[in-house]
Phi, psi and omega in degrees: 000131193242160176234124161281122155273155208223128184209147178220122178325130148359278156333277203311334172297298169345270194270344174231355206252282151353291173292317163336292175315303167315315182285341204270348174293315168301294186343275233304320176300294177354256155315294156297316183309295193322309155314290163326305169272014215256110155310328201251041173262124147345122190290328198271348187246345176280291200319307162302287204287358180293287160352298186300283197327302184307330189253336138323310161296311183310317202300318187293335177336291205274318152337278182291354167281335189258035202233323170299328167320301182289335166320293205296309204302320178234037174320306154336293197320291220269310173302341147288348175227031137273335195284291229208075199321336208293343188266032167308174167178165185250140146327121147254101186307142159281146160347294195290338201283307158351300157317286201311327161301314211259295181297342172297267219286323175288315010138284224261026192238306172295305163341316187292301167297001162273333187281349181240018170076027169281000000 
């Protein structure tokens, strides 16, 4: 039985895995909000998107806690190679954080093709 390790850069926590989150947080207040109160939107397309929204927020909820976990744990790691890119290093994630990555990025993947009506 072999065990994968699942691992990210530093950087990537930084520069793309964060701000991500941060924009898929604005959308979903945003976007989905805008839609929701929008008079002239269907009681049946409010209802979706209330409905989208609630469960967007949960997923992130549940993102950013296991993500804060990975912030505290390698808090050094990532303020050094905020500083100082040449100090990147790969991370090596726990079960929960993994997920949390991995649903981060389906997230914000999804978020995008609502915002753009697929």
């Amino acid at each position: 039985m072999s065990i994968s390790t699942t691992t990210i850069s530093a950087r990537e926590v930084i520069n793309d895995l964060v701000p991500k989150l941060n924009a898929v947080e604005k959308q979903i207040k945003l976007t989905i909000s805008a839609v929701v109160e929008a008079s002239s939107t269907a009681p049946e397309q409010k209802e979706r998107y209330a409905k989208l929204k609630a469960e967007f927020q949960l997923e992130l909820t549940m993102i950013r806690m296991n993500l804060e976990h990975l912030l505290k744990r390698y808090r050094n790691e990532l303020e050094a190679a905020m500083n100082d890119p040449r100090k990147d290093m790969l991370l090596t994630l726990d079960a929960y954080e993994a997920t949390a990555v991995e649903n981060a990025k389906q997230l914000y993947a999804r978020v995008q093709r609502l915002q753009q009506g697929h």
